[in-house]
MDAnalysis code that builds the backbone (N, CA, C; Angstrom):
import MDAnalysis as mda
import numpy as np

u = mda.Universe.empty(546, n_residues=182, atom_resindex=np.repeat(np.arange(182), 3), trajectory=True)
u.add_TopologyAttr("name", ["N", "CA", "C"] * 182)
u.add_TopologyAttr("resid", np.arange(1, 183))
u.add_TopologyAttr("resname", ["UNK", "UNK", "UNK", "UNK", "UNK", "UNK", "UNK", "UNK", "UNK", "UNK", "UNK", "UNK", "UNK", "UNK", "UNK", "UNK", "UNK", "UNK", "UNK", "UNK", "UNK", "UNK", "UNK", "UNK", "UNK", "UNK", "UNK", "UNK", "UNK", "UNK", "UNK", "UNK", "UNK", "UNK", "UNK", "UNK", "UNK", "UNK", "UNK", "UNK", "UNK", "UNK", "UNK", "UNK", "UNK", "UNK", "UNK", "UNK", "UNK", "UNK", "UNK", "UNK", "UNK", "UNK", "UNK", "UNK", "UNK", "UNK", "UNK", "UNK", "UNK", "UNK", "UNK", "UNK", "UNK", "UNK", "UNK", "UNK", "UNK", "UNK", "UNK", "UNK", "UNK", "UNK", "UNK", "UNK", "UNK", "UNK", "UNK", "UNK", "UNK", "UNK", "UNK", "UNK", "UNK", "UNK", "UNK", "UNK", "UNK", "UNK", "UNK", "UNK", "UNK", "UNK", "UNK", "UNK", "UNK", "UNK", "UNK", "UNK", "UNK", "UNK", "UNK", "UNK", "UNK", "UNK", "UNK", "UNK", "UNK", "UNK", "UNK", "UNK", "UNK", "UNK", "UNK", "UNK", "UNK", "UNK", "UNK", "UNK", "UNK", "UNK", "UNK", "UNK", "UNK", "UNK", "UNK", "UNK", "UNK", "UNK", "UNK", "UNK", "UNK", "UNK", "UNK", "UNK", "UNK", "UNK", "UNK", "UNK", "UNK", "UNK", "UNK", "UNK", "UNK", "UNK", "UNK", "UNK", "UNK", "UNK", "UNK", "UNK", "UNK", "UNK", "UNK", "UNK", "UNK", "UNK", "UNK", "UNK", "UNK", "UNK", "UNK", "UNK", "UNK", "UNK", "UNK", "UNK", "UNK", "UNK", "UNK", "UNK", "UNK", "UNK", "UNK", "UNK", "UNK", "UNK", "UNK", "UNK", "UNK", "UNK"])
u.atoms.positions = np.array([
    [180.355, 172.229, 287.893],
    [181.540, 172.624, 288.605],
    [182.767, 171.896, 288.037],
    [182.797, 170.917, 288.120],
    [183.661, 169.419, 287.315],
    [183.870, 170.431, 285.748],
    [183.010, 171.184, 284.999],
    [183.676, 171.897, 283.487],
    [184.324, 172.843, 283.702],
    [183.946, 173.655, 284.808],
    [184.639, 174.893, 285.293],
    [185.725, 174.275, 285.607],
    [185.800, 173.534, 286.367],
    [187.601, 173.196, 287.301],
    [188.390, 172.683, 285.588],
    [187.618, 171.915, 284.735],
    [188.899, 171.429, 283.483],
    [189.054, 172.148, 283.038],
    [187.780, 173.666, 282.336],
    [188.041, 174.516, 281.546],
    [189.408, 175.058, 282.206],
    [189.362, 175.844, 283.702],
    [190.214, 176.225, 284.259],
    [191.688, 175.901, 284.197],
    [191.763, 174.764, 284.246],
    [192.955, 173.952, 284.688],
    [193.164, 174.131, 282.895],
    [192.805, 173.653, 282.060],
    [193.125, 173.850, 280.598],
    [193.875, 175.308, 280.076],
    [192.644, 176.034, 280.485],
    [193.312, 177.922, 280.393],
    [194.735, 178.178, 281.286],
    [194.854, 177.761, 282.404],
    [196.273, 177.661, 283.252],
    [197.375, 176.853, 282.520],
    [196.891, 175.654, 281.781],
    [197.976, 175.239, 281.073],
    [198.228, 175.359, 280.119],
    [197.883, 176.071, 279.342],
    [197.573, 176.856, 277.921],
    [198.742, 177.657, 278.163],
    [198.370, 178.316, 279.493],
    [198.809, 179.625, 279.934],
    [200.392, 179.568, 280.294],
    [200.638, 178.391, 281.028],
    [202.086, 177.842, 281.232],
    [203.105, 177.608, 280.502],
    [202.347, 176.693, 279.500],
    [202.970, 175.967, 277.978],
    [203.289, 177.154, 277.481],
    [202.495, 178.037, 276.818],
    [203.110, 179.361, 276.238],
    [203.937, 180.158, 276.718],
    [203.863, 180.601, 278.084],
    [205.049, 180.957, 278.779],
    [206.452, 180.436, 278.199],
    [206.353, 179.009, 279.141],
    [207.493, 178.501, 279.042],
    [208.157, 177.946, 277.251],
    [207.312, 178.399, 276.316],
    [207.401, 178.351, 275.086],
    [208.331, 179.424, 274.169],
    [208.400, 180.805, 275.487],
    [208.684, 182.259, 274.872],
    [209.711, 181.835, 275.379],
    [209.959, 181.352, 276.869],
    [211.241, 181.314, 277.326],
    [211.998, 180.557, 276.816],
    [212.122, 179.573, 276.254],
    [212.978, 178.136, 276.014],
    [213.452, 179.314, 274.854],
    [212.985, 179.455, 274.207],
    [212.762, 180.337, 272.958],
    [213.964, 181.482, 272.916],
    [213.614, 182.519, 274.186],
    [214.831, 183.571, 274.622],
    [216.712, 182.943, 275.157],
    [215.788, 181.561, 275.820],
    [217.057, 181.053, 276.184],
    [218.052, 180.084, 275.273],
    [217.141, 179.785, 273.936],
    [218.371, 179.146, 272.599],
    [218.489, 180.171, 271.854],
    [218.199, 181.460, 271.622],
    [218.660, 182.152, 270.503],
    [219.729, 182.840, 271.428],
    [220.538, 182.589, 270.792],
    [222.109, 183.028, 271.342],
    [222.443, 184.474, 270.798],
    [223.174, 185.232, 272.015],
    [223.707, 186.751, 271.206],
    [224.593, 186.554, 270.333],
    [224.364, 187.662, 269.592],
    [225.212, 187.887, 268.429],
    [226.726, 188.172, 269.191],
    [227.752, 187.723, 268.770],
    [228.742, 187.080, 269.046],
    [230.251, 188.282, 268.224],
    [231.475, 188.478, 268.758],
    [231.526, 189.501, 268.105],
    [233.185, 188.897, 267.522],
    [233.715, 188.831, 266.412],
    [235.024, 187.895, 265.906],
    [236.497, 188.940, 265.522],
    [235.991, 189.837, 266.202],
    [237.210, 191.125, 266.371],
    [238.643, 190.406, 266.669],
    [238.758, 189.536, 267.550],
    [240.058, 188.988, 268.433],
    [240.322, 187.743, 267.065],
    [239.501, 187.558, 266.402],
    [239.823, 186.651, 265.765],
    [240.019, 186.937, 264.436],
    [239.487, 187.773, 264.029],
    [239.419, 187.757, 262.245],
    [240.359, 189.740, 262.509],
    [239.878, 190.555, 262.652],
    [240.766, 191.845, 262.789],
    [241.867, 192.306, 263.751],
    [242.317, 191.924, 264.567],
    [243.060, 192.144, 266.049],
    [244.185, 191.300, 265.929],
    [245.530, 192.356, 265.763],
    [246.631, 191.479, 265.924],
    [247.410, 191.495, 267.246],
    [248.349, 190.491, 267.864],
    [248.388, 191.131, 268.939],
    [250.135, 191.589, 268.378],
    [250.162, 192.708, 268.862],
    [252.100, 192.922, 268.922],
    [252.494, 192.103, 270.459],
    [252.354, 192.230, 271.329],
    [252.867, 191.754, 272.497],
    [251.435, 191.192, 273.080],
    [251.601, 190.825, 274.681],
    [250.671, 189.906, 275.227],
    [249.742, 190.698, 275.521],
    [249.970, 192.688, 275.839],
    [249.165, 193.106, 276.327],
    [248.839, 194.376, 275.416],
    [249.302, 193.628, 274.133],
    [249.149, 195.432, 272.848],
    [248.649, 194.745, 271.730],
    [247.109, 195.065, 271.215],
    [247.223, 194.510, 269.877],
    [246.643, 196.099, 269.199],
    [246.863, 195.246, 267.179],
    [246.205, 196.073, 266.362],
    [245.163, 195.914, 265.839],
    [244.342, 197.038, 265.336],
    [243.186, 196.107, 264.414],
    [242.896, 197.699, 264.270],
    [241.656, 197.471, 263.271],
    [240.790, 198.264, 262.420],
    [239.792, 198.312, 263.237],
    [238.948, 199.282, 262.757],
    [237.759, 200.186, 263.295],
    [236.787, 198.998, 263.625],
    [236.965, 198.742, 265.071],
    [235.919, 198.144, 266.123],
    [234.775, 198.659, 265.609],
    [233.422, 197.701, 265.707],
    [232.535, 198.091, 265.729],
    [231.692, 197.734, 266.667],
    [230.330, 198.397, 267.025],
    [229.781, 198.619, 268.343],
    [229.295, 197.051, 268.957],
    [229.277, 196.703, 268.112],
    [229.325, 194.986, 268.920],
    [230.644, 194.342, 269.414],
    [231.484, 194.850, 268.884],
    [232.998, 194.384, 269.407],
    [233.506, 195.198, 270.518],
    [233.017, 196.066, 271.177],
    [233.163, 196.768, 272.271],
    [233.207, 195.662, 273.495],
    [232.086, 194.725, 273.518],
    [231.738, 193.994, 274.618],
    [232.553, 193.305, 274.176],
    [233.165, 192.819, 273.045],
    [234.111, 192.073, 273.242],
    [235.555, 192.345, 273.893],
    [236.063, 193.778, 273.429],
    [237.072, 194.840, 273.949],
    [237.590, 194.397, 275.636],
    [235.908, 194.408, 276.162],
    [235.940, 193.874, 277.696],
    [236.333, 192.786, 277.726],
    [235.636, 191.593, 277.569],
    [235.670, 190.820, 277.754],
    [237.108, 189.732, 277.351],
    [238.167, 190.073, 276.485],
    [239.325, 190.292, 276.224],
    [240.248, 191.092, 277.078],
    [239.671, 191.735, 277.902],
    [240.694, 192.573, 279.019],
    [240.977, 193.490, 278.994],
    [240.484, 194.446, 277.307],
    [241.079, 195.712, 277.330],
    [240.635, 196.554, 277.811],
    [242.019, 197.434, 278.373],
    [241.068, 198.172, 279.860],
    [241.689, 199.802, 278.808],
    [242.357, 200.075, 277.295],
    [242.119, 201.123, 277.063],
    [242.761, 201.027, 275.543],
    [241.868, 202.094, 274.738],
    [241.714, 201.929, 273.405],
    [242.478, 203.151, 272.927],
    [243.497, 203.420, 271.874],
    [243.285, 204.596, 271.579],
    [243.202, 204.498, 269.850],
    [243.323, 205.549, 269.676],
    [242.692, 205.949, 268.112],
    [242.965, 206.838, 267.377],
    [243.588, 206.054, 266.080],
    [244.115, 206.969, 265.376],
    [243.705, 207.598, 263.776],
    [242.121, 206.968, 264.204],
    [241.486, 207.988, 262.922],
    [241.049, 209.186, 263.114],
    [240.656, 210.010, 262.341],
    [240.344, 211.576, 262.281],
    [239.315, 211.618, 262.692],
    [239.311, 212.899, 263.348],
    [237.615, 213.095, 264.021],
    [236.433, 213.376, 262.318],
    [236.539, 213.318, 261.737],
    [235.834, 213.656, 260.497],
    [235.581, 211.829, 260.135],
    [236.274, 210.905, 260.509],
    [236.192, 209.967, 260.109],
    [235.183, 209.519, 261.046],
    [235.717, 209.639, 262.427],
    [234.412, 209.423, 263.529],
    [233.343, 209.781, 263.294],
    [233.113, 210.765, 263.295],
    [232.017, 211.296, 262.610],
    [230.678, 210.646, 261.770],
    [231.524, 209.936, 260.850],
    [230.892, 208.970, 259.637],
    [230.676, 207.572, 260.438],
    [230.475, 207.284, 261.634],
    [230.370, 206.384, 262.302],
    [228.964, 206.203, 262.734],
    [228.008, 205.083, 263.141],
    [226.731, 205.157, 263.196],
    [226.956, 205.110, 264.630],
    [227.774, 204.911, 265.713],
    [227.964, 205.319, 267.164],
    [228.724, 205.547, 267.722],
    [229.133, 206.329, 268.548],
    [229.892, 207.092, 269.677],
    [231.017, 206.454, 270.345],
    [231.982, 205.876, 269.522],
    [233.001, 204.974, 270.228],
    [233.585, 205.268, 271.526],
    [233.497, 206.494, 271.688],
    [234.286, 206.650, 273.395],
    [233.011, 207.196, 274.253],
    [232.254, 207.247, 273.821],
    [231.007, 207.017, 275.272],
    [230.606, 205.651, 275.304],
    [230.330, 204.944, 274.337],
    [230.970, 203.185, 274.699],
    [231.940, 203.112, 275.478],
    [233.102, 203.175, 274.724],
    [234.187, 202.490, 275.621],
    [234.211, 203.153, 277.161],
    [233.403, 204.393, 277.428],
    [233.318, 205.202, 278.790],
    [232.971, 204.516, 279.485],
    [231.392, 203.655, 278.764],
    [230.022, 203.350, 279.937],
    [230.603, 201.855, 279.929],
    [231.504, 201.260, 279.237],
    [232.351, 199.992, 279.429],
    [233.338, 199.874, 280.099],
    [233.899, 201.026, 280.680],
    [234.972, 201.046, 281.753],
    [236.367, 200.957, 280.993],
    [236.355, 201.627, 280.107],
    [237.102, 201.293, 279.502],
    [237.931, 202.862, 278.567],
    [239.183, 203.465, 278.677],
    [239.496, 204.469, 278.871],
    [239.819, 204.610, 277.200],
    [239.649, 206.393, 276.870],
    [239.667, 205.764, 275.333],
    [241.176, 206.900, 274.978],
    [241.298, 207.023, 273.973],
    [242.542, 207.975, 273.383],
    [242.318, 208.418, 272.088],
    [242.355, 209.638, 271.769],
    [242.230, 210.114, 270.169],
    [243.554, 210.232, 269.686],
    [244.790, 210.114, 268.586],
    [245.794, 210.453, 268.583],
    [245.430, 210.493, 266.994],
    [244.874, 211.471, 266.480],
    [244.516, 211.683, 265.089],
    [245.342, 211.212, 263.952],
    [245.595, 211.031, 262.713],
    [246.389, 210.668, 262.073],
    [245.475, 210.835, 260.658],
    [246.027, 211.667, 259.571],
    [245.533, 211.080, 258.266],
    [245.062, 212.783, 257.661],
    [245.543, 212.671, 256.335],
    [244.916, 213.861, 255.663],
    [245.789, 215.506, 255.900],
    [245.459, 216.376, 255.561],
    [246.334, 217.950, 255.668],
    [246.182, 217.799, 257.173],
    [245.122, 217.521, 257.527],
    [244.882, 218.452, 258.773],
    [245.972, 217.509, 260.076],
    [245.838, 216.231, 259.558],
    [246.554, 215.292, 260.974],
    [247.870, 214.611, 260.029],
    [248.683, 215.396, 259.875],
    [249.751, 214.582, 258.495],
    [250.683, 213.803, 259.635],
    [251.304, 212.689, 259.083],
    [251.876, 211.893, 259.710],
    [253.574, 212.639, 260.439],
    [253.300, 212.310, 261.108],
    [254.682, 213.253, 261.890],
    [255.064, 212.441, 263.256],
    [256.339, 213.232, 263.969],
    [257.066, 212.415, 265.016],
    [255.831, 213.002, 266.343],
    [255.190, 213.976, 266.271],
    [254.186, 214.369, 267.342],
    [253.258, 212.963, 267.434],
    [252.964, 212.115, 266.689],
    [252.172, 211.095, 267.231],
    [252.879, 210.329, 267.557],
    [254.245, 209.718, 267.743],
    [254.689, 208.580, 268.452],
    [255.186, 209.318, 269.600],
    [255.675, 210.956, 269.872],
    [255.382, 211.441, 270.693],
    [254.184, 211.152, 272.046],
    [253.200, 211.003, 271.147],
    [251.539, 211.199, 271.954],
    [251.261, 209.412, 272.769],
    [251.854, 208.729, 271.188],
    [251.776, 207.617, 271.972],
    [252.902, 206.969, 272.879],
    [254.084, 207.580, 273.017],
    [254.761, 207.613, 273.726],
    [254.591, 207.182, 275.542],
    [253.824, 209.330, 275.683],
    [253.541, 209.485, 276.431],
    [252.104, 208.904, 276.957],
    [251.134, 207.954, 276.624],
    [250.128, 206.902, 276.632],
    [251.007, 206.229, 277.138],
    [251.823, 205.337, 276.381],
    [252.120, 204.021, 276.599],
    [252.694, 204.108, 278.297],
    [253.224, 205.163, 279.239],
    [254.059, 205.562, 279.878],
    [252.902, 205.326, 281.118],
    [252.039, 206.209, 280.829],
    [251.336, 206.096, 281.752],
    [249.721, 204.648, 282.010],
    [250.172, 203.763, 281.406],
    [248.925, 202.738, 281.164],
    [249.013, 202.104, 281.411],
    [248.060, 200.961, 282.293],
    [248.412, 199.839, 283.087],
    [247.178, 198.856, 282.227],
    [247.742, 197.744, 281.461],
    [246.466, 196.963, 281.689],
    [246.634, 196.839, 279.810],
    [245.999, 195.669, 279.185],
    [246.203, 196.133, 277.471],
    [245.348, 196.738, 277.118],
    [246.138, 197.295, 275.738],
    [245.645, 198.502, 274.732],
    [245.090, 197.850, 273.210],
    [244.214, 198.289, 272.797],
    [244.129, 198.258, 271.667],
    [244.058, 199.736, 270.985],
    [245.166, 199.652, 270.088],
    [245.569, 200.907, 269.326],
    [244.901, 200.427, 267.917],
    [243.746, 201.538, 267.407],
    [243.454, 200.961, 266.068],
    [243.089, 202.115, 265.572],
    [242.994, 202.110, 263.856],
    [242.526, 203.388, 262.800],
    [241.260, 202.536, 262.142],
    [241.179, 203.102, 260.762],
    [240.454, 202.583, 260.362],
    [240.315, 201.273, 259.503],
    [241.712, 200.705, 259.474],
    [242.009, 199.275, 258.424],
    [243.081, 198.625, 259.877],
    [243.892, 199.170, 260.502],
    [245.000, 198.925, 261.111],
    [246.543, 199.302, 260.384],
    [246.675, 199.615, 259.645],
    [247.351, 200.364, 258.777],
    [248.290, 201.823, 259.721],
    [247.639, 202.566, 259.906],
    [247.991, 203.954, 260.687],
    [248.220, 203.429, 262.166],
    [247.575, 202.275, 262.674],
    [247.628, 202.221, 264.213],
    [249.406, 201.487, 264.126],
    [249.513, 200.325, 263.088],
    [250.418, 199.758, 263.008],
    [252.190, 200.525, 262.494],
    [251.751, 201.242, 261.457],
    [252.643, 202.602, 261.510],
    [253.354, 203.502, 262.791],
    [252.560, 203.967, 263.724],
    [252.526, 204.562, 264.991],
    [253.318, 203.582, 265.462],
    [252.922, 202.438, 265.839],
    [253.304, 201.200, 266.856],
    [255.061, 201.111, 266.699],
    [254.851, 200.345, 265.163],
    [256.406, 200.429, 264.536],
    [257.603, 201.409, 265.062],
    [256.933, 202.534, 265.027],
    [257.795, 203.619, 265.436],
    [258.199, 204.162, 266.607],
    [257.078, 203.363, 267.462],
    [257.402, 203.466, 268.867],
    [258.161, 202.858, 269.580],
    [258.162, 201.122, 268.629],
    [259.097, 200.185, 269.164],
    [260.245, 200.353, 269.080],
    [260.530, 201.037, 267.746],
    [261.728, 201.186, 267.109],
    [262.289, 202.474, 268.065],
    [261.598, 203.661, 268.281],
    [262.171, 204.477, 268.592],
    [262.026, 204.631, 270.540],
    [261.175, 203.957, 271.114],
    [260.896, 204.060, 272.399],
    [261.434, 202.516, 272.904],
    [261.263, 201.296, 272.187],
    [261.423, 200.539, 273.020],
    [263.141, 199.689, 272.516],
    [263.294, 200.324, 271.596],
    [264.671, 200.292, 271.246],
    [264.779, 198.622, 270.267],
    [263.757, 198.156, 270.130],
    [263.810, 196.951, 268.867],
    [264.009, 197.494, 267.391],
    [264.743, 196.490, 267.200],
    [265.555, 196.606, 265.816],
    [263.864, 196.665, 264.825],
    [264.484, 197.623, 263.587],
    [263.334, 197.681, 262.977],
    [262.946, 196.569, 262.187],
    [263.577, 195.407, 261.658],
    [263.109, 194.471, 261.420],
    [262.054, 193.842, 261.887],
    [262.658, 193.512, 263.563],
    [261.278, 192.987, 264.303],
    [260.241, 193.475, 264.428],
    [260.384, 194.994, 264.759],
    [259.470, 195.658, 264.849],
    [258.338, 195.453, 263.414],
    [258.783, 195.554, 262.418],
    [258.034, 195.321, 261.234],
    [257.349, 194.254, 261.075],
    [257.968, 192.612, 261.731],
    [256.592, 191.700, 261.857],
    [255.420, 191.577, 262.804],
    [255.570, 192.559, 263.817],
    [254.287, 192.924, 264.643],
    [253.405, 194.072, 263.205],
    [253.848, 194.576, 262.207],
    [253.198, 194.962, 261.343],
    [252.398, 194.132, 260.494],
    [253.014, 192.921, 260.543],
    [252.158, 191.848, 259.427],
    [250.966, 192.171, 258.914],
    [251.123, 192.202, 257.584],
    [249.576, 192.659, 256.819],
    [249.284, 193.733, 256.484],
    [250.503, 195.105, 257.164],
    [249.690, 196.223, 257.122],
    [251.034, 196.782, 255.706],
    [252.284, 195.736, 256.506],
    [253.976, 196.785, 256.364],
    [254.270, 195.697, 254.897],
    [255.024, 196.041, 253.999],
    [254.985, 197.680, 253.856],
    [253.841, 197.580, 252.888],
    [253.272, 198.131, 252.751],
    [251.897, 198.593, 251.877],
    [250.931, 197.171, 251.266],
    [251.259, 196.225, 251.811],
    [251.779, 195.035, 251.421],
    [252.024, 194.473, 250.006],
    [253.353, 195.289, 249.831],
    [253.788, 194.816, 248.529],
    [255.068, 193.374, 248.573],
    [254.891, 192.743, 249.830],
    [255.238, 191.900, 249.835],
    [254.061, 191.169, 249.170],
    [253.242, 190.978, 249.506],
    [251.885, 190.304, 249.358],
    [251.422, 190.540, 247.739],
    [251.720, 191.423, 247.284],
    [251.991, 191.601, 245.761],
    [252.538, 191.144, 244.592],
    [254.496, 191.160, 245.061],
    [255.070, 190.358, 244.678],
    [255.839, 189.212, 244.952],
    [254.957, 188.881, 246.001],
    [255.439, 187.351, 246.419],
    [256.969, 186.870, 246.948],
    [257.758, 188.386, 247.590],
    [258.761, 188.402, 247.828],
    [258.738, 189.000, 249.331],
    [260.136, 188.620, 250.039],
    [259.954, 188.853, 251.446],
    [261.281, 190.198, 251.011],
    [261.198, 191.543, 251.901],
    [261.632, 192.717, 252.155],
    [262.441, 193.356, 253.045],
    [263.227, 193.162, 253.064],
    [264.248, 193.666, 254.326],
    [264.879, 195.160, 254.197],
    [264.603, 195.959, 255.363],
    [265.056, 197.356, 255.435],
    [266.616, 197.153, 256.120],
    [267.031, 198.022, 255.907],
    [268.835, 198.237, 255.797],
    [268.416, 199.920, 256.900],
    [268.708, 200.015, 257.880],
    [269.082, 201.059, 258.323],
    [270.532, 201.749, 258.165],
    [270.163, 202.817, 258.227],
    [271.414, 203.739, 258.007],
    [271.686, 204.159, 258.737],
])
């Protein structure tokens, strides 16, 4: 009886140790972690930034950053070429999305998209992240909204572009660029 009760008690702690072996285990491998806010995401104001094509791990970050709505200004053909569904994410994340196409014959750059984002910006409570596929096109849009909706001089408006404006041929030739309105 005395081998039965140690065998026992041995198999139970066998049984424990390994348990609590898987768990310690689940509880130091840390999630993958997502550096959107840090390495792609600029902000223009406290509650507007830019950046390039989020990817499906940076969604939870999207949240967790506050953004309560995304919109988007790459082509549905570009979506497309995407390995997941950015606005049934951002749906099942609570989080409201916007297409405002931009790029190619079919979506050519015109005053109908600062139009579109216009009428967004009008109705939205809460920050936005406006992005394409580099930040390039989202930052374009933006520029033009400030300039033409929120009435900032286009200068300023152009260093909420940083990186994108102008093509960065500042960054080329090592010279800083000033536009002259007419």
């Amino acid at each position: 009886m005395n081998k039965f009760i140690i065998c026992l008690t041995w198999v139970l702690t066998s049984i424990v140790l390994a348990a609590c072996s898987t768990i310690s285990e689940e509880i130091v491998s840390e999630p993958e972690i997502s550096a959107y806010f840090q390495e792609d995401a600029k902000s223009v104001t406290e509650d507007i930034f830019i950046g390039g094509q989020p990817q499906e791990i940076d969604i939870a970050a999207l949240k967790t950053q506050g953004i309560a709505h995304v919109v988007n200004f790459r082509t549905p053909e570009e979506m497309a070429r995407l390995d997941f569904d950015e606005a049934s994410i951002l749906d099942a994340s609570g989080i409201s999305y916007t297409p405002i196409p931009i790029g190619g014959d079919d979506y050519p750059y015109n005053p109908e998209a600062v139009s579109k984002l216009t009428e967004f910006m009008k109705g939205r409570t809460g920050p936005v992240l406006l992005h394409c596929g580099s930040g390039y096109r989202a930052s374009v849009v933006t520029v033009a909204w400030l300039v033409e909706e929120e009435g900032m001089p286009l200068n300023e408006a152009l260093t909420h572009a940083q990186g994108w404006w102008p093509l960065r041929l500042e960054q080329v030739t090592g010279k800083t660029f000033t536009l002259v309105e007419d």
